[in-house]
C-alpha positions as CSV (number, residue, x, y, z in Angstrom):
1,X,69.4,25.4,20.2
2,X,67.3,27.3,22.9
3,X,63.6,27.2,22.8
4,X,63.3,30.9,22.8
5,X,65.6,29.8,19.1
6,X,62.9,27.4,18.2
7,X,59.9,29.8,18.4
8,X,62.3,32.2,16.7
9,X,62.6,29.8,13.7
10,X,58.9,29.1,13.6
11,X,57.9,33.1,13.2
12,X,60.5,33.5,10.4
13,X,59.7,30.2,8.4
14,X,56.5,29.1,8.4
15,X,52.9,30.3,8.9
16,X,51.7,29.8,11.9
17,X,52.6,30.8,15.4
18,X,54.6,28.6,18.8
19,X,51.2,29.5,21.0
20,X,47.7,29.5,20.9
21,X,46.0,32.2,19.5
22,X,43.8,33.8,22.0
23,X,43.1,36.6,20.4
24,X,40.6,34.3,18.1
25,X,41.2,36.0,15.0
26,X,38.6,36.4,12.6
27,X,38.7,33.9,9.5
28,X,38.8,35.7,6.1
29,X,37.9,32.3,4.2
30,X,34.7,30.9,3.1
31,X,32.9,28.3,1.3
32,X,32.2,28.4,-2.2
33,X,29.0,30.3,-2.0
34,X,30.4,32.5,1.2
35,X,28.9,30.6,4.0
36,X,31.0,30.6,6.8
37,X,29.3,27.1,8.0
38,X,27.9,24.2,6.6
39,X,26.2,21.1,8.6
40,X,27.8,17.4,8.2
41,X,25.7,15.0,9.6
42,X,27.8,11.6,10.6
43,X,27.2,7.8,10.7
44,X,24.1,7.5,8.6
45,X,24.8,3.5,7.5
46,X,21.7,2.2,4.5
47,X,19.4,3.8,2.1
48,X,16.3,3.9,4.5
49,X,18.6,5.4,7.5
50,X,19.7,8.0,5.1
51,X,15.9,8.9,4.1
52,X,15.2,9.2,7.4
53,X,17.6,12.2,8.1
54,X,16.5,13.7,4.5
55,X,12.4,13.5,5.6
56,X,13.3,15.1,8.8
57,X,15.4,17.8,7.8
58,X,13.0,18.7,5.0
59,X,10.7,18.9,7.5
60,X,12.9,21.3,9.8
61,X,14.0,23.4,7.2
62,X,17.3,22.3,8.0
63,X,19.9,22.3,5.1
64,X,22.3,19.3,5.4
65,X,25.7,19.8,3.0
66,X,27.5,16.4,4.1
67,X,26.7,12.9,5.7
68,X,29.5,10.7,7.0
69,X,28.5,7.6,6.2
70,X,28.6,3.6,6.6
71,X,30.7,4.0,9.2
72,X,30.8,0.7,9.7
73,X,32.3,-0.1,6.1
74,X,30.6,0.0,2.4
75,X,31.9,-3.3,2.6
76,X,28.5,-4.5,4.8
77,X,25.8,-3.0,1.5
78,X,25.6,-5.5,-0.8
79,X,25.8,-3.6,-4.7
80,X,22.3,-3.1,-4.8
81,X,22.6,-1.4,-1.7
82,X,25.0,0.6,-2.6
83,X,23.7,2.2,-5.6
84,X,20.6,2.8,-3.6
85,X,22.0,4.2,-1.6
86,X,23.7,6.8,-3.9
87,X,20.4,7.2,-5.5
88,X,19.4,8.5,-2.1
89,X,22.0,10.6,-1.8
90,X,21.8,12.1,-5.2
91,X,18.0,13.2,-5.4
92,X,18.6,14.6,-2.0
93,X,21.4,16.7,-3.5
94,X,23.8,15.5,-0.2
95,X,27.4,15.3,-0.2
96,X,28.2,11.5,0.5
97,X,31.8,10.2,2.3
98,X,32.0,6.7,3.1
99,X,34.3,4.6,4.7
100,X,35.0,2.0,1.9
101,X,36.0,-0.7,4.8
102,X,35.7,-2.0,8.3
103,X,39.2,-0.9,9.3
104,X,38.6,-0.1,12.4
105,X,37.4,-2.7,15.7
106,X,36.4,-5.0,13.1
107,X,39.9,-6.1,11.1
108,X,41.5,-8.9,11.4
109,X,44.3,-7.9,13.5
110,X,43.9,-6.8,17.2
111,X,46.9,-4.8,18.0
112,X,44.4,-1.6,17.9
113,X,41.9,-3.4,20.4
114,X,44.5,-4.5,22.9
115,X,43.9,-2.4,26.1
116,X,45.3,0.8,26.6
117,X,49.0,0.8,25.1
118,X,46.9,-0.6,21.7
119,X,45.5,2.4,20.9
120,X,48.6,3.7,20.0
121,X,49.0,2.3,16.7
122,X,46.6,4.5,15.3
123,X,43.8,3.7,12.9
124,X,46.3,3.4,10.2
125,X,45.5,0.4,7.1
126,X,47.1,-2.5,8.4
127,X,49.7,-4.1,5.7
128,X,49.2,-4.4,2.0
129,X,46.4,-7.1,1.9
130,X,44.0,-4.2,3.4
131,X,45.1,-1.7,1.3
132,X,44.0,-3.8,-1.7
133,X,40.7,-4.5,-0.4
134,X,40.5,-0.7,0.8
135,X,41.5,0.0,-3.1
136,X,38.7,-2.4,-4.3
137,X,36.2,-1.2,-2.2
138,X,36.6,2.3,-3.4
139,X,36.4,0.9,-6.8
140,X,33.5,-0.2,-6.1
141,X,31.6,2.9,-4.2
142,X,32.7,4.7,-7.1
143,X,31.3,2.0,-9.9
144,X,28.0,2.7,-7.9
145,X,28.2,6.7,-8.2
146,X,30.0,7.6,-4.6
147,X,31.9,10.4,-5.4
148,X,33.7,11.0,-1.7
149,X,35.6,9.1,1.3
150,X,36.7,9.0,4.4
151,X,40.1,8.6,5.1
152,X,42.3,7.7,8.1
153,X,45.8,6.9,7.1
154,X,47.8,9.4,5.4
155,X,49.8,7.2,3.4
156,X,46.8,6.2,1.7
157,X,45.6,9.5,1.2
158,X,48.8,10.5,-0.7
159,X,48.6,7.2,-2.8
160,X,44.5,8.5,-3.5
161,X,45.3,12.1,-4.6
162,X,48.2,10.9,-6.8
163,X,45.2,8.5,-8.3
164,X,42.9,11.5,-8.5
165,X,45.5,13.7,-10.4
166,X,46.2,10.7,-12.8
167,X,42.7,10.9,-13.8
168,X,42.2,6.9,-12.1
169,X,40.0,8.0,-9.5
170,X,37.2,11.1,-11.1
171,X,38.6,14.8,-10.2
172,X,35.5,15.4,-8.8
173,X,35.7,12.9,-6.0
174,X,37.0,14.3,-2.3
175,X,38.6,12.8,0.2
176,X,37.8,13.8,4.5
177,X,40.3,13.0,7.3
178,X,39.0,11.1,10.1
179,X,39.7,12.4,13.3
180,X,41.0,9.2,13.9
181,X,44.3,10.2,12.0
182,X,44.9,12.7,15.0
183,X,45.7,15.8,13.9
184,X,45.1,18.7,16.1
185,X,47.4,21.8,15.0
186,X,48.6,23.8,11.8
187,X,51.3,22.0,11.1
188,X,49.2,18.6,10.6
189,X,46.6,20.9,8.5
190,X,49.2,21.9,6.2
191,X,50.9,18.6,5.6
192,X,47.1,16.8,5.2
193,X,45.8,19.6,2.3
194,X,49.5,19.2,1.1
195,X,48.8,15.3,0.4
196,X,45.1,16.1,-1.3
197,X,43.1,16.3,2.0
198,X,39.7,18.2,1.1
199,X,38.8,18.9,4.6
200,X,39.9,17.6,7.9
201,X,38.2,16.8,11.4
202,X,40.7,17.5,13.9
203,X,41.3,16.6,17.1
204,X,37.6,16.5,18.9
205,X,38.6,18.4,22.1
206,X,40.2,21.5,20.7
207,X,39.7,24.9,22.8
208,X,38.8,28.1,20.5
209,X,42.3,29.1,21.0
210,X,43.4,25.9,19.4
211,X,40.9,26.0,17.1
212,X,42.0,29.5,15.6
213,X,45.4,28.7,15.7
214,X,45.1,26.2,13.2
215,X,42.8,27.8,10.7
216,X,45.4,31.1,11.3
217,X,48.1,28.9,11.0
218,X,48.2,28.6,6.8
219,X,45.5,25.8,6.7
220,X,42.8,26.3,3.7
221,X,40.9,23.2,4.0
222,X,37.3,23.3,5.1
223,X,37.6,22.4,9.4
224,X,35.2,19.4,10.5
225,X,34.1,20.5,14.0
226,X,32.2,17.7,16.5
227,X,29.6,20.0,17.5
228,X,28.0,16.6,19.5
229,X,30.2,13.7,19.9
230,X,29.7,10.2,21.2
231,X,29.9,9.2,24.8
232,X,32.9,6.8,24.5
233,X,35.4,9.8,23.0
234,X,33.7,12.5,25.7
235,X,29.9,13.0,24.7
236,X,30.0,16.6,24.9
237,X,28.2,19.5,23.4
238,X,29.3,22.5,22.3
239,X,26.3,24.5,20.7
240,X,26.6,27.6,22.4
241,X,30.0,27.9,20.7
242,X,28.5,27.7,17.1
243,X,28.9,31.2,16.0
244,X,32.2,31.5,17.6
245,X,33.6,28.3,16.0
246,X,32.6,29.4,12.4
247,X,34.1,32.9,13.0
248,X,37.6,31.8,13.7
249,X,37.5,28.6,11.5
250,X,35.4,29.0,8.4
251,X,35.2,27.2,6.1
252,X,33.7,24.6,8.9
253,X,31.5,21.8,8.7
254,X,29.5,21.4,12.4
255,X,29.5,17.3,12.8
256,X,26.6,16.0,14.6
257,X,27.4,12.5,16.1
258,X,25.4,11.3,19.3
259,X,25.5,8.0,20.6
260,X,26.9,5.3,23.0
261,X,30.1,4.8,21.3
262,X,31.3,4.0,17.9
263,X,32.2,0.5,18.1
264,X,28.4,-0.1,19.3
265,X,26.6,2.6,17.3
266,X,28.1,0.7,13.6
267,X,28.8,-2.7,14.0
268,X,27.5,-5.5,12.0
269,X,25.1,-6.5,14.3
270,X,22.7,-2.9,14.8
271,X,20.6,-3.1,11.8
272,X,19.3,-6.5,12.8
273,X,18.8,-5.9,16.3
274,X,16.7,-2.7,15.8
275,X,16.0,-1.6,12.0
276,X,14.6,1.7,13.7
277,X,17.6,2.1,16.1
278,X,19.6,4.5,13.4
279,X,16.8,6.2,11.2
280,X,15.6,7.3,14.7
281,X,19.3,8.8,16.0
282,X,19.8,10.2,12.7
283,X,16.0,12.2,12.9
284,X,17.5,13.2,16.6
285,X,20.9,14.4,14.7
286,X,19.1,16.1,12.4
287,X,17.0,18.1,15.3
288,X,20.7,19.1,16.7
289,X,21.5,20.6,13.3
290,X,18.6,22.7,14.0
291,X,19.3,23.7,17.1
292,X,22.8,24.6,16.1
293,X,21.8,27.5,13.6
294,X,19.3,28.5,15.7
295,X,22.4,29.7,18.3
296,X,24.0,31.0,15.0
297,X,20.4,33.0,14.6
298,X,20.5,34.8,17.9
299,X,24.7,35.0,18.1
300,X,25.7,38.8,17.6
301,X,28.5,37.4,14.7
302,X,27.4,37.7,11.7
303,X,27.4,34.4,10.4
304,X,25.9,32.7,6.9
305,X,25.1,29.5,6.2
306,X,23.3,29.3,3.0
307,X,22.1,25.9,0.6
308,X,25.2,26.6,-2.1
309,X,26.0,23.3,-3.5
310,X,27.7,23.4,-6.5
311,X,30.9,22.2,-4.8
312,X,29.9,19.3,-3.3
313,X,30.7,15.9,-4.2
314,X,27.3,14.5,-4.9
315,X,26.7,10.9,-5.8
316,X,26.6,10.3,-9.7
317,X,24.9,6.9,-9.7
């Protein structure tokens, strides 16, 4: 089979095209509530950290749909934490994903960590004894009214939705794809909504062209953008791009995440070390929001984001 065979199978079949799309077609799709954009604010990690981002973006005017959150693991909030945590979450009318546990620099095994042929293995649960305590600690977000996750392994998010369509894990709760899974094209949007995926962050590097073709590409799912990423994966910022990201991708959330690096920014030891550190980054993340729909504002698309919520997976504590 030739190549020009292959592209010639791909046009017939399926829904998306061999090349980039840059043409950047308009997106037709929406949110609930037709907004074309929504803000998701990542890596708030306790109650007070996540009041901080609520008193400063009631203070902006800034509307914030979805927070990432306990990055480093709902395993490190003791219950009471957790459910006030939720509380938090739920007067502030926020959408709440969590990572229910450290699986990420902090397990057990080190393949992941070892240099730069590690990093292959992917951020993938690591054998069955994880995947219990992964189960168990969703269990437990849920018992104390978390109502959506983040997920990075896509096994486990087929094992999830199968859950959610039994009726073991609430209907109403939603699951996110890390960018850590690694997805960066149509294909991998199709087969992650086709496994229960309610959104998915792809790849955080993606050109506009790459961008569009997924979205044009058959993919329904809202699109999780890094707007402002952290220094160890690239630290850039693409503001200036707002308006033309949420034409050719809504549904998209704009992520906000700042910072050093991940492995810094969320482990165990940050709260101790400064109790300030994160309630004053997530203030600063909540400024960026800001300045991101202000270049929406003054863009010549005619974009909407509006404070429609009725879809959202807000904590039930």
């Amino acid at each position: 089979m030739s190549f020009e065979e292959m592209k010639a199978y791909i046009d017939d079949h399926t829904t998306y095209s061999p090349n980039p799309r840059y043409d950047l077609p308009t997106s037709e799709k929406t949110f609930p509530g037709g907004a074309h954009a929504r803000i998701e604010i990542s890596g708030i990690e306790s109650a007070s950290n996540l009041r901080a981002m609520v008193d400063e973006a009631e203070t902006r005017g800034v509307t914030i749909h979805r927070v990432i959150s306990l990055v480093k693991g709902a395993t490190l909030l003791d219950d009471e934490e957790l459910r006030r945590f939720a509380a938090v979450g739920a007067d502030a009318e926020v959408e709440l994903l969590v990572n229910p546990a450290q699986n990420r620099k902090w397990d057990t095994g080190r393949q992941y960590t070892s240099g730069e042929e590690g990093i292959v293995s992917g951020m993938r649960i690591r054998g069955h004894d994880m995947m219990s305590s992964y189960l168990q600690e969703i269990d437990r977000c849920i018992q104390a009214g978390i109502r959506g996750f983040l997920v990075t392994d896509e096994g486990i998010l087929a094992l999830l939705e199968a859950m959610r369509s039994e009726g073991i894990i609430p209907e109403e709760v939603k699951f996110k794809v890390s960018v850590f899974a690694g997805h960066g094209t149509a294909p991998g949007g199709i087969l992650l909504q086709s496994l229960g995926a309610d959104s998915f962050n792809p790849l955080a590097d993606l050109t506009l062209p790459q961008i569009a073709s997924i979205r044009s590409g058959g993919v329904d799912i809202p699109l999780d953008i890094y707007m402002s990423l952290v220094e160890s994966m690239g630290g850039f910022q693409r503001f200036h791009e707002a308006a033309d990201i949420a034409r050719i991708a809504a549904p998209v959330y704009f992520k906000i995440e700042p910072g050093p690096s991940e492995g810094e920014l969320y482990n165990t030891w940050i709260d101790a070390r400064s109790p300030e550190y994160l309630d004053n980054l997530a203030r600063t993340r909540v400024k960026i929001a800001q300045i991101i729909t202000e270049w929406i504002e003054r863009s010549e698309h005619d974009i909407e984001m509006n404070e429609y919520k009725d879809d959202l997976a807000i904590p039930k504590p």
